[in-house]
C-alpha positions in Angstrom: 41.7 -56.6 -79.0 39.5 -59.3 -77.6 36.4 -58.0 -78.6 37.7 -57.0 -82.2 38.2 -60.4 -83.0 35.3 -62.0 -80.9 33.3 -59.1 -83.4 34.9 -61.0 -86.7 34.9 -64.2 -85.5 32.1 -64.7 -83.8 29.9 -62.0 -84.5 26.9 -61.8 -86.9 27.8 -63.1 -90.7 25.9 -59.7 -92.2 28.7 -57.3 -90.7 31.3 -59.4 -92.2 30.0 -58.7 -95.3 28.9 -55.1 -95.0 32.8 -54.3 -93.5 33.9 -56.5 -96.3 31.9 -54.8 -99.3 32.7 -51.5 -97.5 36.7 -52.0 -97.6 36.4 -53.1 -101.3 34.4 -50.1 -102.4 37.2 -47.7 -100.4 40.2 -49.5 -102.2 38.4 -49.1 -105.6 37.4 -45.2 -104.6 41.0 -44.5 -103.3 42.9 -46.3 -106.1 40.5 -43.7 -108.5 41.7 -40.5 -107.0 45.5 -41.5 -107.7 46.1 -39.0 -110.8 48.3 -40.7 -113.4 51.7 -38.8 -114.2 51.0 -37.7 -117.9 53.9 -38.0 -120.3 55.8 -34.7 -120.9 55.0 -33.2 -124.9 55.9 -29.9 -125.0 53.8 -27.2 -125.6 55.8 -24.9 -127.4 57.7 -27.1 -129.3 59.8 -24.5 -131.1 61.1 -23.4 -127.8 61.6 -27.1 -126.3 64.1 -26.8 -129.5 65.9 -23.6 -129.0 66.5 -24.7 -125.6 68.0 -28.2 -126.6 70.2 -26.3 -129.1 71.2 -23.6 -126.4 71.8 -26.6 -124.1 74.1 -28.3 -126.5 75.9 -25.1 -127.6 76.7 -24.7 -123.6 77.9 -28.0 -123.1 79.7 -28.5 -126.5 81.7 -25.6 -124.7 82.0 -27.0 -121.4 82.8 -30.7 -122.4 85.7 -29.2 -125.1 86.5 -26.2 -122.7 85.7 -23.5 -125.3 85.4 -20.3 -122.4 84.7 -17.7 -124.4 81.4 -19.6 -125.5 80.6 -20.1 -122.3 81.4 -17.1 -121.0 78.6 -15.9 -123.2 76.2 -18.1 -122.4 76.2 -17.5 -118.2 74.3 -13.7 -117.7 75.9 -11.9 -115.3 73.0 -12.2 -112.9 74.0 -15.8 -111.5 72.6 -18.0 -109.6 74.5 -21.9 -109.1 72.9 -24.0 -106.6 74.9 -27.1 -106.3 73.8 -30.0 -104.1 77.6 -30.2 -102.7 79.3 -27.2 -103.7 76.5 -24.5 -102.5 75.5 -20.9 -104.1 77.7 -19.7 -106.2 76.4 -16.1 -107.2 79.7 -15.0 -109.3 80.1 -15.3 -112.8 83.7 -14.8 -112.7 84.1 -17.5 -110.2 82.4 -19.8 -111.6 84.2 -19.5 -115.2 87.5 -20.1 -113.2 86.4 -22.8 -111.7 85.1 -24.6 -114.7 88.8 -23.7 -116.2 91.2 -24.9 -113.5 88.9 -28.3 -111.8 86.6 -29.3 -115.6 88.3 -28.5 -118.6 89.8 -31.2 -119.7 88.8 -33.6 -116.8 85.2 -33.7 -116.9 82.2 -34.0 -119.9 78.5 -34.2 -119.4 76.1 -36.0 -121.2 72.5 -35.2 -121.3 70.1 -38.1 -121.0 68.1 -38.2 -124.2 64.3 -38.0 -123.5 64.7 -36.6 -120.2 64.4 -32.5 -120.9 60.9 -30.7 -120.1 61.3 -26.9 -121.3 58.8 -24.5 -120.7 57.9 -21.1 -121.2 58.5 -18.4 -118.5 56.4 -15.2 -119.7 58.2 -12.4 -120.2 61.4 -13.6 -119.5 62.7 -17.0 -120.9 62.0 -20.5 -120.0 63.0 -23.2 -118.0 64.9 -26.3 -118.4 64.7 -29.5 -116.4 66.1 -33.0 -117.3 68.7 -35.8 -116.2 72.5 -35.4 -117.7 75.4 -37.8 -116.4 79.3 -36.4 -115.6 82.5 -38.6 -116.4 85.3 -37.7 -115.2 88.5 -38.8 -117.4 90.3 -39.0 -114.5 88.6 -41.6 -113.0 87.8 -44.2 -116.2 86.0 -46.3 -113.9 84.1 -44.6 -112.1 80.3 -45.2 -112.6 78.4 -42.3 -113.8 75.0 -41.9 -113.0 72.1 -40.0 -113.7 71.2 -36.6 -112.0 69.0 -33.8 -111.9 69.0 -30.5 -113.0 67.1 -27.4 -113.7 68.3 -24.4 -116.0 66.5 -20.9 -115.9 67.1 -19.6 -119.9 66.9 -15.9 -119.9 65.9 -14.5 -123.2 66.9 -10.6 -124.2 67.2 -9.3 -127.6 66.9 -12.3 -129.2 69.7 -13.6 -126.9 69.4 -17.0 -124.3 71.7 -16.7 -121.2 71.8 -18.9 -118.0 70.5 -17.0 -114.9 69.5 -19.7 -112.5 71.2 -23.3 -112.4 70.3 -25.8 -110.0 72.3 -29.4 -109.8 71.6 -31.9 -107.9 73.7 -35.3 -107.8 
């Protein structure tokens, strides 16, 4: 440590500047490979809005406990991945569950600006974005923003819900 700062202290003026100028150019040429997050436009922008209308139709159902919507909405093929509650991989399940512990207890909210959809060839598209849960049973509670990411299955002209992942 001694001779590191006998080296900067009382070493030769010239190095000082060479190590100087040489940390300022590796800031500047670090700082440049940083890659700026680009703001999310979709690329298929008729898609971005069948998805934010299939969204909405699912959780007009859910928030006003309409199953029979829902039931068609969720494809048989089910995947729910829930930060706290696990894999659930059965439809039927999960419908009861939504009926006896959200209907009328719980409505989400999706958090304008926040949904990226894109395309999935050949199958459907994905949906990622921020949505917030209040629970009527708890008024004052604080709801805040969480994750989630929706895999839209398209056949026949029809979207269903293969792959749901929620994260809180």
């Amino acid at each position: 440590m001694k001779q590191l700062f006998d080296f900067f202290f009382k070493g030769d003026f010239i190095w000082k500047i060479i190590i100087l100028l040489w940390s300022m150019f590796m800031s500047i040429f670090a700082s440049a490979q940083v890659e700026e997050i680009q703001k999310y436009k979709p690329k298929d922008i008729e898609l971005y809005h069948k998805i934010i209308k299939m969204d909405s139709i699912l959780f007009t159902a859910y928030n006003t406990c309409d199953m029979i919507t829902q039931e068609k909405l969720i494809n048989e093929d089910l995947e729910f991945f829930h930060d706290s509650g696990g894999l659930s991989t059965s439809k039927k399940e999960l419908l009861e569950s939504l009926k006896n512990n959200i209907c009328g207890k719980v409505t989400r909210t999706l958090i304008k600006g926040s949904v990226e959809v894109h395309r999935i060839p050949g199958y459907g598209a994905v949906e990622m974005g921020y949505h917030k849960f209040f629970n009527k049973l708890e008024p004052n509670a604080k709801s805040y923003p969480s994750r989630f990411i929706t895999i839209w299955k398209e056949e026949n002209n029809t979207w269903t819900v293969t792959r749901v992942i929620s994260l809180h």
